[in-house]
One Martini backbone bead per residue (centre of mass of N, CA, C, O) as a GRO file, in nm:
protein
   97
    1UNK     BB    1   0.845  21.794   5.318
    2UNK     BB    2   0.647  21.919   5.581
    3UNK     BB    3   0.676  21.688   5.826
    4UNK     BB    4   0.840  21.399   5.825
    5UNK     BB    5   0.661  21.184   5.685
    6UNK     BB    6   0.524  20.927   5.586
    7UNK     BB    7   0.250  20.857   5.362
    8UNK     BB    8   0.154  20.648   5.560
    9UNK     BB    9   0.102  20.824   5.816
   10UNK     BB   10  -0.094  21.021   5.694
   11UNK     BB   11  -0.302  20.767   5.602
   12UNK     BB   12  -0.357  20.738   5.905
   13UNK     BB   13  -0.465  21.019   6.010
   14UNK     BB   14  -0.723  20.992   5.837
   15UNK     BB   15  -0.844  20.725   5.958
   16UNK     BB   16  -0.793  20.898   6.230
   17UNK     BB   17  -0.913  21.159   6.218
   18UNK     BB   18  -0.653  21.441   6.162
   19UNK     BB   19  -0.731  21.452   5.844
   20UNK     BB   20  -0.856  21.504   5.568
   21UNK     BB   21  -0.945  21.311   5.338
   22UNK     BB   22  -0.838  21.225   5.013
   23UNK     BB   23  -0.784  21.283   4.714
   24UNK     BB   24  -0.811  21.125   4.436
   25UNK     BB   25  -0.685  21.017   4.140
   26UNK     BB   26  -0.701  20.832   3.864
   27UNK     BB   27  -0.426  20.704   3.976
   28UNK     BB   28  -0.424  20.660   4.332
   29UNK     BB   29  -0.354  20.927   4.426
   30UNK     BB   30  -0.286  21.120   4.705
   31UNK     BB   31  -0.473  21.462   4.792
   32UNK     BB   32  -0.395  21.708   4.976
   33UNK     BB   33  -0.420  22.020   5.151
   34UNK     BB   34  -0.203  22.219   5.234
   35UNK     BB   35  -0.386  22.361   5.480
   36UNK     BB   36  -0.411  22.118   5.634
   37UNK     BB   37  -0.082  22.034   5.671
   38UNK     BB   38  -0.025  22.280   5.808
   39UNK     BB   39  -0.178  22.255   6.056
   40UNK     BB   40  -0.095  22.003   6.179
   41UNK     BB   41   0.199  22.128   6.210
   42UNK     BB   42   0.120  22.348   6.379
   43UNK     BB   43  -0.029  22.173   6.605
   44UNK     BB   44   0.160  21.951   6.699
   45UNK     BB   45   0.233  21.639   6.588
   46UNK     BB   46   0.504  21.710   6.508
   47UNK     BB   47   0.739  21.729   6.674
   48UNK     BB   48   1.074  21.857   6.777
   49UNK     BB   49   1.108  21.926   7.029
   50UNK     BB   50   1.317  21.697   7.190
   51UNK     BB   51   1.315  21.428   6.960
   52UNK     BB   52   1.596  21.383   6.971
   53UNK     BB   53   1.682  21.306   7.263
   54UNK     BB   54   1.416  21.087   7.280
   55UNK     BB   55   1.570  20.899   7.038
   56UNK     BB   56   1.812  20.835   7.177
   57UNK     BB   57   1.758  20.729   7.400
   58UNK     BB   58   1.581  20.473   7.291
   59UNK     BB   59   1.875  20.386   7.134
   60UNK     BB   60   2.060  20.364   7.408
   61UNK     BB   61   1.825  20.134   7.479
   62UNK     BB   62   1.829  19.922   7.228
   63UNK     BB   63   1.664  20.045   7.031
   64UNK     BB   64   1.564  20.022   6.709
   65UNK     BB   65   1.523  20.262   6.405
   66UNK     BB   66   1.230  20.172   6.350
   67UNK     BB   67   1.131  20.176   6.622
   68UNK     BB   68   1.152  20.441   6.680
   69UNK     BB   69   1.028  20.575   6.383
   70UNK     BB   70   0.759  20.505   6.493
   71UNK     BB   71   0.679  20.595   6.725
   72UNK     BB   72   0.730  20.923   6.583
   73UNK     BB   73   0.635  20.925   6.307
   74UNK     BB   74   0.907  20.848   6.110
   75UNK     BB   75   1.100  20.790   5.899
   76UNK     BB   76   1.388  20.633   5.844
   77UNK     BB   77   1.619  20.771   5.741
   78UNK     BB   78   1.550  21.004   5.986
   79UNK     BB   79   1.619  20.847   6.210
   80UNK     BB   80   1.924  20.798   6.156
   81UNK     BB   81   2.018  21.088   6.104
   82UNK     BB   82   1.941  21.186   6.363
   83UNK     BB   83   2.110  20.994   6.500
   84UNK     BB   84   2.422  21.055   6.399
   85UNK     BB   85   2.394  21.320   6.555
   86UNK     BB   86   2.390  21.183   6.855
   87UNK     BB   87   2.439  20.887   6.817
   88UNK     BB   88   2.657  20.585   6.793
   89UNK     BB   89   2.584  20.375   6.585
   90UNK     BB   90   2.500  20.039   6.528
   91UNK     BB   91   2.579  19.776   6.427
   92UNK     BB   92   2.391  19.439   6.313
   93UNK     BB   93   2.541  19.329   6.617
   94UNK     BB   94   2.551  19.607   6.824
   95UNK     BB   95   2.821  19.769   6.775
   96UNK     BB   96   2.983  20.052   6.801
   97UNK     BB   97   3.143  20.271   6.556
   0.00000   0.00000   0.00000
């Protein structure tokens, strides 16, 4: 994974011109150009500096690991990480583990 965000943010981006629409395969499986998804993430499109501390930030607000990840437009197993790395996560009750 190459930008670290879901399949479907992806094809989001394409409908939004963010990134040219996908080739589709006979199978109906997008394929995008490897050099248009390297310059989407090199124009920084999806940032890294600071992500994480504004991640936890919004997560020690209570906001849920879901509604983060999406803030951010990445999978939730990545903001979970990446959560776990910065700060307590709370379990399903709201309490620190």
């Amino acid at each position: 994974m190459l930008l670290g965000v879901r399949t479907t943010t992806i094809a989001r981006w394409a409908r939004d011109g963010l990134i040219k629409p996908a080739v589709r395969t006979p199978g109906g499986h997008r394929r995008y150009r490897r050099g248009e998804v390297v310059a989407l993430r090199d124009a920084g499109v999806v940032e890294r500096q600071g992500f994480e501390r504004d991640a936890a930030r919004l997560y020690d607000q209570g906001w849920p690991i879901r509604r983060v990840a999406q803030e951010f437009g990445v999978s939730y197993g990545l903001m979970r990480r990446i959560l776990r790395k910065q700060a307590a996560l709370r379990d399903r009750g709201g309490k620190a583990r």
